[in-house]
N, C-alpha and C positions, 0 to 999 in steps of 0.2 A: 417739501423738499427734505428737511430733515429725514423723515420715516423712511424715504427712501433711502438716506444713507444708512442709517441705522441698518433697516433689510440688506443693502451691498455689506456690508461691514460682518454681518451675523453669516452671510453667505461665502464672502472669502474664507472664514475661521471655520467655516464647517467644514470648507473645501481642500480644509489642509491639515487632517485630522483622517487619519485611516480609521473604514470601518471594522478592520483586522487589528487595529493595535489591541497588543496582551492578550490574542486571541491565537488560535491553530489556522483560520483556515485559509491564509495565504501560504504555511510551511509545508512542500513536499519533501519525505525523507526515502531517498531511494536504498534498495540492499540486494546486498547476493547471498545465495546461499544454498546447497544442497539438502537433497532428501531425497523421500518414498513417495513414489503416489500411492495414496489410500482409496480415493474417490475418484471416479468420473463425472463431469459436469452433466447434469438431465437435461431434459429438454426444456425448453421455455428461454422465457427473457432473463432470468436470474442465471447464471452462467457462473459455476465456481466448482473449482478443482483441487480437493484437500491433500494436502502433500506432509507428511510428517517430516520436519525440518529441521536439520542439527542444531545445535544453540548458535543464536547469534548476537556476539559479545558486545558490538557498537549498536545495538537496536535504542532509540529514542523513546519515553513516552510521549505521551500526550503532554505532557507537561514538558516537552523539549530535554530534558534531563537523559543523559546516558544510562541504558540499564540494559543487566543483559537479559536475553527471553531466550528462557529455556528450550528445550530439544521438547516439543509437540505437534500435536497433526493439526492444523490450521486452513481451513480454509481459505480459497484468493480469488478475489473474481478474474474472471476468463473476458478480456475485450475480443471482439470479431473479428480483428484481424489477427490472431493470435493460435494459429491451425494446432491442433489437438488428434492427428490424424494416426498418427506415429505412436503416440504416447499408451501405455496401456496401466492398470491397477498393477502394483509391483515395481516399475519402471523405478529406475534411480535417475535420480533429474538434477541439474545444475539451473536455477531460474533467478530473476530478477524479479524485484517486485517492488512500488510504490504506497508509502505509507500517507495516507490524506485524512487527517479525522474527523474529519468536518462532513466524508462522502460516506455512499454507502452504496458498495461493501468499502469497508478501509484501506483494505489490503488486495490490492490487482496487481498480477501478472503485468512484466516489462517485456519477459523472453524466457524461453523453455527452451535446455538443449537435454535429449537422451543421453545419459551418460553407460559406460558399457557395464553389466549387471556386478561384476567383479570387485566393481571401485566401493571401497570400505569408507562407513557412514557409523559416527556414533551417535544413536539414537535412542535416547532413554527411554 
């Protein structure tokens, strides 16, 4: 009888202990942000669409800390239901995107809107 409290007892305490504490990968950080498309996604399962992206000053690391991330061309994964029809290399793009660092790719596509060729982007 004992052992078996013993095992209940080791059991509640396990059960009340995240397997994510001081870890990333329950944090998703979501962003907006403009740019260029540089790349089109190829064919296959691997699905990513490199967009060269202004700086974005509230970007998170990995370490949950604020930092900004420079104006570079980045790749993002493309989910399936995410239509790419419209879009072309050149394109100035307004998107959304989810930061997970646990997944892979890190960085997916929330929403893509064509923005009109005009609209001024600082891109280093």
């Amino acid at each position: 009888m004992r052992s078996i409290l013993l095992i209940l007892a080791f059991v509640a305490s396990a059960c009340g202990r995240s397997s994510t504490e001081g870890s990333t990968a329950a944090r998703v950080d979501h962003y907006s942000a403009r740019g260029k498309v540089t790349t089109l996604p190829g064919s296959g399962a691997h699905r990513e669409l490199e967009i060269h992206h202004e700086t974005i000053p509230a970007f998170k690391g990995e370490d949950g800390k604020a930092k900004s991330m420079m104006s570079m061309p980045m790749p993002f994964g493309v989910p399936d239901t995410l239509k790419l029809d419209a879009i072309a290399v050149g394109d100035v793009v307004r998107f959304g995107f989810d930061v997970r660092w646990t997944t892979s790719p890190t960085m997916t596509l929330t929403d893509l809107e064509k923005l009109p060729a005009s609209t001024p982007l600082v891109l280093e």
